[in-house]
PyMOL Python script that loads the backbone (N, CA, C, O; Angstrom):
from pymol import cmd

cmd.read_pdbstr("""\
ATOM      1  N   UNK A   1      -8.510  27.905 -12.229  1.00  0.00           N
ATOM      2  CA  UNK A   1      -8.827  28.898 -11.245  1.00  0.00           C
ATOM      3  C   UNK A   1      -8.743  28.309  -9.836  1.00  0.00           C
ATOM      4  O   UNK A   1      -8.187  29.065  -9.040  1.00  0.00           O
ATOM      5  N   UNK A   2      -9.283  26.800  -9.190  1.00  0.00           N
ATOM      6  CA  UNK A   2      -9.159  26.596  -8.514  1.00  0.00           C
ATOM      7  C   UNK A   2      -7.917  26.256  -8.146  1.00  0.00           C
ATOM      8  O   UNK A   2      -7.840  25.916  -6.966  1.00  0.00           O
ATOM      9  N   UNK A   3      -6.725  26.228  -8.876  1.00  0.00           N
ATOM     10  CA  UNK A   3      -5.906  25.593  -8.163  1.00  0.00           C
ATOM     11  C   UNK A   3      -4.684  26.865  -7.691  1.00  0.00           C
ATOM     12  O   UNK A   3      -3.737  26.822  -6.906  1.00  0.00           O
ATOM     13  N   UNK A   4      -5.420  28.348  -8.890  1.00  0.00           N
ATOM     14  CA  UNK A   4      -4.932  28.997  -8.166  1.00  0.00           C
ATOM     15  C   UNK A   4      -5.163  29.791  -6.920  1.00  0.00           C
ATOM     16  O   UNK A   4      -4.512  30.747  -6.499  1.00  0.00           O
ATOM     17  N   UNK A   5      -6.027  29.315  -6.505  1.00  0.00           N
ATOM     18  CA  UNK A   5      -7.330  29.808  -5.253  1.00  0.00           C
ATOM     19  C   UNK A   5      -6.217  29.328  -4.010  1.00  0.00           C
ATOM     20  O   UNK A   5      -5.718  29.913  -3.049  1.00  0.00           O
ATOM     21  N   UNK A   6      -6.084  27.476  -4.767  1.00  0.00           N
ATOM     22  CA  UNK A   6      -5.250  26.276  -3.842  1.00  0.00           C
ATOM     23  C   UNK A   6      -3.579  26.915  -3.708  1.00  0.00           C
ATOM     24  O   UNK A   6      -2.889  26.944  -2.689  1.00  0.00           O
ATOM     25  N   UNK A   7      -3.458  27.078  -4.176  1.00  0.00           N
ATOM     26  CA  UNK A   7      -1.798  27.950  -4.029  1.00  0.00           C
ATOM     27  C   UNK A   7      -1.520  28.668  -3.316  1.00  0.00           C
ATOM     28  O   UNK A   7      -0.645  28.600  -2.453  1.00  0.00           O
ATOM     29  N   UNK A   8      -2.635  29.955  -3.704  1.00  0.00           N
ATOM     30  CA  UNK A   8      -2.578  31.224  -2.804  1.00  0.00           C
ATOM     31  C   UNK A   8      -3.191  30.849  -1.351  1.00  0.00           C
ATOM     32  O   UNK A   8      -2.833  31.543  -0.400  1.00  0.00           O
ATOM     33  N   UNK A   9      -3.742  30.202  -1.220  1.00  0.00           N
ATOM     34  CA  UNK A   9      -4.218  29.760   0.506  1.00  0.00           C
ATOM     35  C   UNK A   9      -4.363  28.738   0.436  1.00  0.00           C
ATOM     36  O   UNK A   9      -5.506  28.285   0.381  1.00  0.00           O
ATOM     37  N   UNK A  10      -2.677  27.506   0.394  1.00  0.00           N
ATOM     38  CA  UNK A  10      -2.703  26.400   1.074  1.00  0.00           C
ATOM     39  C   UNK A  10      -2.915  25.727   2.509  1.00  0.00           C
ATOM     40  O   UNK A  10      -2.654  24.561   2.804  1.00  0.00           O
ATOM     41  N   UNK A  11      -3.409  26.649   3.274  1.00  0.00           N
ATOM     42  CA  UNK A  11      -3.471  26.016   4.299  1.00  0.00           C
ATOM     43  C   UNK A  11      -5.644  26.307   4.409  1.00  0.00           C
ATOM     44  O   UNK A  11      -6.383  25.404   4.798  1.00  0.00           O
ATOM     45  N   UNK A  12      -5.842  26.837   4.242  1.00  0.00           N
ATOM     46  CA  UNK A  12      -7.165  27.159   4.259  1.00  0.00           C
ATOM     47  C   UNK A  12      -8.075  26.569   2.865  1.00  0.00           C
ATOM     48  O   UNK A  12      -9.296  26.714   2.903  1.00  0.00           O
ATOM     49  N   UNK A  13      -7.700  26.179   2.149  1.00  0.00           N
ATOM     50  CA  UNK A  13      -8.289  25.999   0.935  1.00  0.00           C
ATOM     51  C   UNK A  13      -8.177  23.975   0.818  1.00  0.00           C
ATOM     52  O   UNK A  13      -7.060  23.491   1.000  1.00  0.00           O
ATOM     53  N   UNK A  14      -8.958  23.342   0.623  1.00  0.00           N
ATOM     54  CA  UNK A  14      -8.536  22.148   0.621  1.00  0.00           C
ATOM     55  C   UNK A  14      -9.780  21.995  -1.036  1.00  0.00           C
ATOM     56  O   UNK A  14     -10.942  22.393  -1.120  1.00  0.00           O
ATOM     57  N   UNK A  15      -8.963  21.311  -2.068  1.00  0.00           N
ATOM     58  CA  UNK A  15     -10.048  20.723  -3.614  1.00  0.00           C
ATOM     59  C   UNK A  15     -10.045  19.518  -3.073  1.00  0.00           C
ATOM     60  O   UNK A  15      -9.133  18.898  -2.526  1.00  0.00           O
ATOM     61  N   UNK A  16     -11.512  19.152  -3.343  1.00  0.00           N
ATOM     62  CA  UNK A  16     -12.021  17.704  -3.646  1.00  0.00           C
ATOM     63  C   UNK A  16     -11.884  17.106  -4.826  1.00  0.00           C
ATOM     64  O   UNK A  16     -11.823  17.768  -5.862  1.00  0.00           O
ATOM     65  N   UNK A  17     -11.815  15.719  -4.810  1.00  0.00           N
ATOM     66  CA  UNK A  17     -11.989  15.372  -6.227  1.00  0.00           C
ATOM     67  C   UNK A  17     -13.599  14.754  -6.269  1.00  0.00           C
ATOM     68  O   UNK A  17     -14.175  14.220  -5.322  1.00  0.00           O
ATOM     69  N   UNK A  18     -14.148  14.986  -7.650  1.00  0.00           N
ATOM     70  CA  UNK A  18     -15.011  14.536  -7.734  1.00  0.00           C
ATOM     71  C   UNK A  18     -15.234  13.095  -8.343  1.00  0.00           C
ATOM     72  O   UNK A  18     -14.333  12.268  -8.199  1.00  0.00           O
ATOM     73  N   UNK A  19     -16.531  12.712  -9.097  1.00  0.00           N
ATOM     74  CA  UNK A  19     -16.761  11.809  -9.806  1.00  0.00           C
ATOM     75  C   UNK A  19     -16.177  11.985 -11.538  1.00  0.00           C
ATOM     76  O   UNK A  19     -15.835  11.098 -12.320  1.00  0.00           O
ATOM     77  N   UNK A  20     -16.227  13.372 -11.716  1.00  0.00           N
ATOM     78  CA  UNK A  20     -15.623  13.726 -13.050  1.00  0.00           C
ATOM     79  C   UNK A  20     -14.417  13.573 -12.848  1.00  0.00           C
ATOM     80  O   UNK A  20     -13.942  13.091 -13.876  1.00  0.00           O
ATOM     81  N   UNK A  21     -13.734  13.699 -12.177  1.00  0.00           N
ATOM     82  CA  UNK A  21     -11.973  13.584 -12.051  1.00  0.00           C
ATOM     83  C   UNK A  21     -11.357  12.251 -12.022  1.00  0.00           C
ATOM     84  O   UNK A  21     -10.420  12.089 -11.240  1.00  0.00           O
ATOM     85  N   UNK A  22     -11.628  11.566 -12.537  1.00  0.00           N
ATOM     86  CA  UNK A  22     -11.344  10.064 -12.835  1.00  0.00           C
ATOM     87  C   UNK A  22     -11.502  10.065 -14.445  1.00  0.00           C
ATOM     88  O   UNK A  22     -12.135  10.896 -15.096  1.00  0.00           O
ATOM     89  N   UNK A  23     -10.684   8.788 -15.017  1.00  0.00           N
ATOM     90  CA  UNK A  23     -10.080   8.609 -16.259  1.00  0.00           C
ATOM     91  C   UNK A  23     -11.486   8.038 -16.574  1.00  0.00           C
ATOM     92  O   UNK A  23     -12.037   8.798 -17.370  1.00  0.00           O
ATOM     93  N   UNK A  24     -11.877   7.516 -16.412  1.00  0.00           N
ATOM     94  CA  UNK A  24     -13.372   7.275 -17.183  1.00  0.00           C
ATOM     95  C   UNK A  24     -14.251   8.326 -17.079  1.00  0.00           C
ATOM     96  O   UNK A  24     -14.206   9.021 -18.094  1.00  0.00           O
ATOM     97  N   UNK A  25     -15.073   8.740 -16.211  1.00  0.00           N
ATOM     98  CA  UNK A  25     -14.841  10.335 -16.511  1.00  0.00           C
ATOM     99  C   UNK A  25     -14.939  10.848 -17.436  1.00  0.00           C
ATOM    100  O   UNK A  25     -15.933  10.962 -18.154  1.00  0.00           O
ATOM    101  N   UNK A  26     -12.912  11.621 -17.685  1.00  0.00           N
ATOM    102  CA  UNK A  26     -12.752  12.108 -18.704  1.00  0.00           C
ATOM    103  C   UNK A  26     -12.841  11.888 -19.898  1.00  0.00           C
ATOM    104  O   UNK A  26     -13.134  12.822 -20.645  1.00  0.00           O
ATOM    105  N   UNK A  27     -12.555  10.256 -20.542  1.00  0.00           N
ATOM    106  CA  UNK A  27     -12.766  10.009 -21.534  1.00  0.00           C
ATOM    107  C   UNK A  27     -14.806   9.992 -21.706  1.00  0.00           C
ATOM    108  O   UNK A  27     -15.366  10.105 -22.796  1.00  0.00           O
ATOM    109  N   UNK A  28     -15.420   9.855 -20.598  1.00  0.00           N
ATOM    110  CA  UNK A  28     -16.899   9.100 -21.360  1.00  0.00           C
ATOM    111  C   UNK A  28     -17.480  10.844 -21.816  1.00  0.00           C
ATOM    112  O   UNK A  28     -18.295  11.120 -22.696  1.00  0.00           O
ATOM    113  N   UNK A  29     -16.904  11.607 -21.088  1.00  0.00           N
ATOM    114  CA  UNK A  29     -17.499  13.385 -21.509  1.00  0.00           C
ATOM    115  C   UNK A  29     -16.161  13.974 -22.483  1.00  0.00           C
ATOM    116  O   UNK A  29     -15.268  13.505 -23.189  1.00  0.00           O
ATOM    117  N   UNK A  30     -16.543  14.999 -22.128  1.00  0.00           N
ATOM    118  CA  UNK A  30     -15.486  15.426 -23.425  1.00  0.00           C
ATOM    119  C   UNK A  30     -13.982  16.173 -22.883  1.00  0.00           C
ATOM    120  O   UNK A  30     -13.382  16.993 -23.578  1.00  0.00           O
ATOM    121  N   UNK A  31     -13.566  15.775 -21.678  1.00  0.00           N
ATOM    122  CA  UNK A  31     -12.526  16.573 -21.034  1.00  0.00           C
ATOM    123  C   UNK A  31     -11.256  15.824 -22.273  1.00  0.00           C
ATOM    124  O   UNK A  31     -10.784  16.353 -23.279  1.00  0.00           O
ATOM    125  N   UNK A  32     -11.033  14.635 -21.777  1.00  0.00           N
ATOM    126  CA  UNK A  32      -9.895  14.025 -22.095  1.00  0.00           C
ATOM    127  C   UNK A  32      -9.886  14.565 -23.834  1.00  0.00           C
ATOM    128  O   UNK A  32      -8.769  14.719 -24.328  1.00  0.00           O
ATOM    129  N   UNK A  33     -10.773  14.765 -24.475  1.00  0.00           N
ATOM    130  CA  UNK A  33     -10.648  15.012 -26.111  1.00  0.00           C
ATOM    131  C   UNK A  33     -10.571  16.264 -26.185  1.00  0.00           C
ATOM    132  O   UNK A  33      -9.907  16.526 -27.187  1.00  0.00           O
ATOM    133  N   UNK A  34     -10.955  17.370 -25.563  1.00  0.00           N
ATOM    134  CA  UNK A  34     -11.031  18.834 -24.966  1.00  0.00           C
ATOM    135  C   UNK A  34      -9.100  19.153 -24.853  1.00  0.00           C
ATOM    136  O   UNK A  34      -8.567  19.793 -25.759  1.00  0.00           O
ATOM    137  N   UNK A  35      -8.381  18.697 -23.835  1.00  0.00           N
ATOM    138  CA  UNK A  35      -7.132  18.348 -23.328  1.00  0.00           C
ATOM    139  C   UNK A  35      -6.294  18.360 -24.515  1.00  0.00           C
ATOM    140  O   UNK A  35      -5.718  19.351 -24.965  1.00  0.00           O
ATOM    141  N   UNK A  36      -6.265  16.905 -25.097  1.00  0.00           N
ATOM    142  CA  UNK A  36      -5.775  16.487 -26.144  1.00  0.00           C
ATOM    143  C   UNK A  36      -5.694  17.610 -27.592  1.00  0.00           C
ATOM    144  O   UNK A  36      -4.654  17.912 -28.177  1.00  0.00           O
ATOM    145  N   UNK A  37      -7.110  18.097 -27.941  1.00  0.00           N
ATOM    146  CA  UNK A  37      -6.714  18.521 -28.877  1.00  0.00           C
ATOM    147  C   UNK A  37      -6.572  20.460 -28.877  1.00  0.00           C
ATOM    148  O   UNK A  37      -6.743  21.126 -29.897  1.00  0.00           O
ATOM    149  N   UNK A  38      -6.263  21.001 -27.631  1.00  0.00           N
ATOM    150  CA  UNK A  38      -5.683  22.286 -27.044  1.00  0.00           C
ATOM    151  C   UNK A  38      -4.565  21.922 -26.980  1.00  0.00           C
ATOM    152  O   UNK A  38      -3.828  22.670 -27.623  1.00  0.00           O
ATOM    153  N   UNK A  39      -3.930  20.910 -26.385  1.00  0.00           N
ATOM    154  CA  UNK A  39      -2.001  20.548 -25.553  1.00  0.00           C
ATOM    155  C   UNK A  39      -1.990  19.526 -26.277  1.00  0.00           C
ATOM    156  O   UNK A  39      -1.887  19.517 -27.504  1.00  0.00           O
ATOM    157  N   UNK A  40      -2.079  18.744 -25.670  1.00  0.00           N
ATOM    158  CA  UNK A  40      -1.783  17.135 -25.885  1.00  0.00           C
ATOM    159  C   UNK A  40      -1.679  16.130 -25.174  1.00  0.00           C
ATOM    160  O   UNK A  40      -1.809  16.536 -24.019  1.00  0.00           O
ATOM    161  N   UNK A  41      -1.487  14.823 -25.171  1.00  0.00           N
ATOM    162  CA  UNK A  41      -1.636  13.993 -24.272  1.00  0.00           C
ATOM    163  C   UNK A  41      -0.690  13.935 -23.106  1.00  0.00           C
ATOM    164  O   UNK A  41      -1.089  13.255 -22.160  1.00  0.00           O
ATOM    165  N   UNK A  42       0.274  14.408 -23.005  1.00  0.00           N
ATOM    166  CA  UNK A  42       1.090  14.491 -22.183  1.00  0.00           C
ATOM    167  C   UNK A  42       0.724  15.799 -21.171  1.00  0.00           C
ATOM    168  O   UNK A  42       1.253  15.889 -20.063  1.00  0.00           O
ATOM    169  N   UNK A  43      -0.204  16.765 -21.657  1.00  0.00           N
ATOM    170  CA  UNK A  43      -0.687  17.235 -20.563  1.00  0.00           C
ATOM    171  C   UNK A  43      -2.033  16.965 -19.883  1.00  0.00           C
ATOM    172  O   UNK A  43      -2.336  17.360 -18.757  1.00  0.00           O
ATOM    173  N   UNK A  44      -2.981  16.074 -20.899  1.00  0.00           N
ATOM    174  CA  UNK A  44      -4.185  15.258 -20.513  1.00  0.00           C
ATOM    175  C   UNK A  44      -3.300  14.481 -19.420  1.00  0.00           C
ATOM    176  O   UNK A  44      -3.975  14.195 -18.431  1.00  0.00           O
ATOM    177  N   UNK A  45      -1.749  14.002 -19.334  1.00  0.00           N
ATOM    178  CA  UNK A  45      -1.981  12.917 -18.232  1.00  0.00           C
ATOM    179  C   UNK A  45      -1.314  13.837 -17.328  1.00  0.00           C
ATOM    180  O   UNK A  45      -1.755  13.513 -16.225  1.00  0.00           O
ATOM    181  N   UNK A  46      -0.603  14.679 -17.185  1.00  0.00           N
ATOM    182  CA  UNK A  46      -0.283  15.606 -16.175  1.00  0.00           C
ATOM    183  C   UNK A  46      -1.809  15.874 -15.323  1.00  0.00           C
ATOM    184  O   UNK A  46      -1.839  15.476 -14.159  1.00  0.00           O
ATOM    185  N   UNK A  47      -2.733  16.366 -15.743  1.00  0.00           N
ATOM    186  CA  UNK A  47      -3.928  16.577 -15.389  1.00  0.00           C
ATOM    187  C   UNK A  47      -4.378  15.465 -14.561  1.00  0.00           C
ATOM    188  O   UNK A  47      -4.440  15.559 -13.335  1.00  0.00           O
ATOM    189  N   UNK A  48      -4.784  14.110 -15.394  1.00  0.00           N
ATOM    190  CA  UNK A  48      -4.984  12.986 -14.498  1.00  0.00           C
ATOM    191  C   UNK A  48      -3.993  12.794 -13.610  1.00  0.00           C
ATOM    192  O   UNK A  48      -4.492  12.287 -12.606  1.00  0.00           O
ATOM    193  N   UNK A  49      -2.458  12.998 -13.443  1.00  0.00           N
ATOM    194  CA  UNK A  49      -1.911  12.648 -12.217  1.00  0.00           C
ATOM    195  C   UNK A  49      -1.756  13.836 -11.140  1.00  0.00           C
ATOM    196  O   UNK A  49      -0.811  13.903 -10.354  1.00  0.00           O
ATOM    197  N   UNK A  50      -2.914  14.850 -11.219  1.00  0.00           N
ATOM    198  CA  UNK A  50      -3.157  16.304 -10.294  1.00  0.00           C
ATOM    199  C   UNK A  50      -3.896  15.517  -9.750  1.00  0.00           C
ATOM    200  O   UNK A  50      -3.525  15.116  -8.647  1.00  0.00           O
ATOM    201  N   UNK A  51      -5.172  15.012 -10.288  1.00  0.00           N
ATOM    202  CA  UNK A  51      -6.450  14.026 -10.167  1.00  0.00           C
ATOM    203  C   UNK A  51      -6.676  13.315  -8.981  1.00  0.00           C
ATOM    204  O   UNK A  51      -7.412  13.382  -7.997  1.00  0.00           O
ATOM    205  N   UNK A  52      -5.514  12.403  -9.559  1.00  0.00           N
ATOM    206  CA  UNK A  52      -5.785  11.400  -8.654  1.00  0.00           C
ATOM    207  C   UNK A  52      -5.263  11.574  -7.472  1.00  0.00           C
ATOM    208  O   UNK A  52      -5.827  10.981  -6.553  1.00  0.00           O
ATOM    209  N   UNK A  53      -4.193  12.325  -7.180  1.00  0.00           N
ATOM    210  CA  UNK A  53      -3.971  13.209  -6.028  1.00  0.00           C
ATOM    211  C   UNK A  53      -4.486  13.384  -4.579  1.00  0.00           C
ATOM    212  O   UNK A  53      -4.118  13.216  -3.417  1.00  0.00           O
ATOM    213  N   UNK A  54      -5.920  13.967  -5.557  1.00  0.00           N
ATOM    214  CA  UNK A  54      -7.076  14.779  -4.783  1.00  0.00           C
ATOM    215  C   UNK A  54      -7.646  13.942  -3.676  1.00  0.00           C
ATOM    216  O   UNK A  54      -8.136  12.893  -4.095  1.00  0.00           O
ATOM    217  N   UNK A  55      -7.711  14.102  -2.491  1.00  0.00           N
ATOM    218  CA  UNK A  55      -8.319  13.678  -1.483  1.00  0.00           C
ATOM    219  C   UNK A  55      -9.996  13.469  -1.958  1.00  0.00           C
ATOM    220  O   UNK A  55     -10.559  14.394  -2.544  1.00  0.00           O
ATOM    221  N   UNK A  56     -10.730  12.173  -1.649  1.00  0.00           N
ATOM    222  CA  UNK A  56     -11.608  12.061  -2.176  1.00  0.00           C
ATOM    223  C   UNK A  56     -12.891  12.495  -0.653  1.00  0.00           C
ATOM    224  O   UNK A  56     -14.118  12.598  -0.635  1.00  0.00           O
ATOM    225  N   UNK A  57     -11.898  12.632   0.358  1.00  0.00           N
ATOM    226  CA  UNK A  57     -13.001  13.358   0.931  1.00  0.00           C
ATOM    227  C   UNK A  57     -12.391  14.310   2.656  1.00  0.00           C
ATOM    228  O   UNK A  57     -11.337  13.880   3.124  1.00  0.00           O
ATOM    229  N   UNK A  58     -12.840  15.067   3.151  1.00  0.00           N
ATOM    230  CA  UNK A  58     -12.157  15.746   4.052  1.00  0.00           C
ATOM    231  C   UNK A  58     -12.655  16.088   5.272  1.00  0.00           C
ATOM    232  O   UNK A  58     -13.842  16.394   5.155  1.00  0.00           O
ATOM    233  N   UNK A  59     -12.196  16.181   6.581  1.00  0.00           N
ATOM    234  CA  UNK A  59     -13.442  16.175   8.048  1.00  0.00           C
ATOM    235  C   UNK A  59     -12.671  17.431   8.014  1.00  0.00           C
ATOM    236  O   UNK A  59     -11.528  17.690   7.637  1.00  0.00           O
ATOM    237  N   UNK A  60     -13.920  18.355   8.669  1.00  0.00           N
ATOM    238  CA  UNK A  60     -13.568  20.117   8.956  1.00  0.00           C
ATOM    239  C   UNK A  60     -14.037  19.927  10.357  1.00  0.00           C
ATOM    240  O   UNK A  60     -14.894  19.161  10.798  1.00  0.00           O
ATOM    241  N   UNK A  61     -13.125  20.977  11.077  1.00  0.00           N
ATOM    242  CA  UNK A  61     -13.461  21.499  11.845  1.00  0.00           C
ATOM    243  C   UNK A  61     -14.097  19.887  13.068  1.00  0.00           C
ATOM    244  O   UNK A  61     -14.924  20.280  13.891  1.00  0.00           O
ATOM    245  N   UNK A  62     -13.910  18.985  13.131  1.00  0.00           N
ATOM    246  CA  UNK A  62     -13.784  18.116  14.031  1.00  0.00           C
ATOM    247  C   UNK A  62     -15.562  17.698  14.105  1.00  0.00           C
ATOM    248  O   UNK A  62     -15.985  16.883  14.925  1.00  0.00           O
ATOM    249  N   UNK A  63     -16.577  18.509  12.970  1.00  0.00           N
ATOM    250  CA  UNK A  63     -17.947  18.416  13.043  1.00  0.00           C
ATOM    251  C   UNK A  63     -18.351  17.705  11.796  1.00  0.00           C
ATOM    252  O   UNK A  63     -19.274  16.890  11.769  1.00  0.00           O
ATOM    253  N   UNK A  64     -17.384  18.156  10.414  1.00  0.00           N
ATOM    254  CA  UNK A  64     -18.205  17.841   9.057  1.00  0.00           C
ATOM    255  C   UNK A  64     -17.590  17.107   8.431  1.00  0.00           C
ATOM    256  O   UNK A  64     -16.377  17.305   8.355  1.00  0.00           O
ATOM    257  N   UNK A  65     -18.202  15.944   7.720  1.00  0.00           N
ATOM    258  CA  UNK A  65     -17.258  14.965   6.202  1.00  0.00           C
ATOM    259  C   UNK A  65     -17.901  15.973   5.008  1.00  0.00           C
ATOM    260  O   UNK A  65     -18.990  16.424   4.655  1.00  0.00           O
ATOM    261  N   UNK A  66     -16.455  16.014   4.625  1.00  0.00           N
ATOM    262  CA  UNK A  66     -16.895  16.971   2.924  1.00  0.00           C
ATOM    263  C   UNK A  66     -16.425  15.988   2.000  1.00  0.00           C
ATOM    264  O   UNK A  66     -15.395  15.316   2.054  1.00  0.00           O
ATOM    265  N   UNK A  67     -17.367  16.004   1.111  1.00  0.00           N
ATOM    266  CA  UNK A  67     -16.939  15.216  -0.255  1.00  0.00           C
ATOM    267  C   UNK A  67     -18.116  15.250  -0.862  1.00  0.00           C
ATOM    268  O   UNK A  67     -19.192  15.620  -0.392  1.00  0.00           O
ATOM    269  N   UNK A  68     -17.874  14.848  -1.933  1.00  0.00           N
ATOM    270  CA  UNK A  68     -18.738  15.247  -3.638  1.00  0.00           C
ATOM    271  C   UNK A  68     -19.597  13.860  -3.877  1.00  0.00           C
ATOM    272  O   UNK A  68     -19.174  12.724  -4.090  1.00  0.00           O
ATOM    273  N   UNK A  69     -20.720  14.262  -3.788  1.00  0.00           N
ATOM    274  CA  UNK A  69     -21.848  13.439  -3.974  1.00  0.00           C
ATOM    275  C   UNK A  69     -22.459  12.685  -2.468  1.00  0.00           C
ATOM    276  O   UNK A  69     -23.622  12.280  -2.468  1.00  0.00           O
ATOM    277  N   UNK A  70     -21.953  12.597  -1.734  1.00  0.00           N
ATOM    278  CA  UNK A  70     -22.604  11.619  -0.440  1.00  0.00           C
ATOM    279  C   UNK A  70     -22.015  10.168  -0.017  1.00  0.00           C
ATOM    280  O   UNK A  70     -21.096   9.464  -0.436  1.00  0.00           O
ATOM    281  N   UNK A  71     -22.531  10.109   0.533  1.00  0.00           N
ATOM    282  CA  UNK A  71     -21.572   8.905   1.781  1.00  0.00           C
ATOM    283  C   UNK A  71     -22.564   7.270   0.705  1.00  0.00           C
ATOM    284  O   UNK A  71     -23.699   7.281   0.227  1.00  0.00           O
ATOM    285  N   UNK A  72     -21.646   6.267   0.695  1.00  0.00           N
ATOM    286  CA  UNK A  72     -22.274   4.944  -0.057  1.00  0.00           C
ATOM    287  C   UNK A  72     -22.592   4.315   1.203  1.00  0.00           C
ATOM    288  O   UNK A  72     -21.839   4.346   2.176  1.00  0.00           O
ATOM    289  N   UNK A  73     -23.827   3.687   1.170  1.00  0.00           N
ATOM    290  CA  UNK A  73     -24.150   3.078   1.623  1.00  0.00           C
ATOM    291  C   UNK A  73     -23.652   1.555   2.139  1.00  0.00           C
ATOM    292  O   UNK A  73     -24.304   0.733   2.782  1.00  0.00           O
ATOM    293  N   UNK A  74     -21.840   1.431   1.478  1.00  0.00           N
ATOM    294  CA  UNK A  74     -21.181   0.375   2.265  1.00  0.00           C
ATOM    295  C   UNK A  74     -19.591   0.920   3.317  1.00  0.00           C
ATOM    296  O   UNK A  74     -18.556   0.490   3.826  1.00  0.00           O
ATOM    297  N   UNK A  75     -20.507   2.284   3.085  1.00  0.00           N
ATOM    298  CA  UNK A  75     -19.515   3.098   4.140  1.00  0.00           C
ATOM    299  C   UNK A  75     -19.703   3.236   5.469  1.00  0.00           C
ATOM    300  O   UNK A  75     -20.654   3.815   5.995  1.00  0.00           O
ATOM    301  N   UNK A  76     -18.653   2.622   6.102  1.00  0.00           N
ATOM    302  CA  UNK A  76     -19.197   2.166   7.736  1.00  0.00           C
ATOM    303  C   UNK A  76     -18.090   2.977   8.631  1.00  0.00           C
ATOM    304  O   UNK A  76     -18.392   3.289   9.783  1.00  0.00           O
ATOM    305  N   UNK A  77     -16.673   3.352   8.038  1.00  0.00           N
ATOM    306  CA  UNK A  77     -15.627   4.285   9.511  1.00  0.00           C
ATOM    307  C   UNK A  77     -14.879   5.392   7.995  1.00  0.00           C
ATOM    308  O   UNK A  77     -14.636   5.404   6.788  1.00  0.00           O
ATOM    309  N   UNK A  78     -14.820   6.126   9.202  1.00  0.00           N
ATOM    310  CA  UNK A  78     -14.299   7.484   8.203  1.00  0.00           C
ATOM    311  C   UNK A  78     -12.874   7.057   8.381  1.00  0.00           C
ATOM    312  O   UNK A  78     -11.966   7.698   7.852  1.00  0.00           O
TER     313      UNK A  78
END
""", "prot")
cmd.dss("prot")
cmd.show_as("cartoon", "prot")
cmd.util.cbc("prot")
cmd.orient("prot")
C-alpha cells in the first residue's frame, strides 16, 4: 500500500526505512519466512533490495529530521 501511496505522489510522499527493514530483521520475525513461503526467495530478495534503498532518514521543510525511532546518541551532523 505504501508504495502505492509512493508512486502516485512521488514528489510529496517520501518512505522511511525502518529498523524492521533490514535482513536481520526479516529473518529474526517472521517477514523473510512469510515472503518465502507466498513467492519465493527471489522475491524475499527483490524486497530486501527496495529496502535497502530506503533513505534511513529525511529533513522537511528546512525545520524537521524524520526517521524511525530517534537520533543515537553518537550522532553529531545531519
Amino acid at each position: 500500500m505504501l508504495f502505492a501511496i509512493k508512486t502516485a505522489n512521488p514528489k510529496t510522499v517520501v518512505i522511511l526505512r525502518g529498523n524492521h527493514e533490514s535482513r536481520n530483521m526479516t529473518e529474526m520475525f517472521t517477514f523473510r519466512n512469510e515472503c518465502i513461503d507466498a513467492y519465493d526467495e527471489e522475491v524475499y530478495e527483490y524486497f530486501m533490495d527496495c529496502f535497502d534503498l530506503l533513505p534511513l532518514a529525511c529533513h522537511v521543510a528546512d525545520k524537521y529530521l524524520a526517521m524511525h525511532g530517534g537520533i543515537s546518541p553518537e550522532f553529531e551532523y545531519i
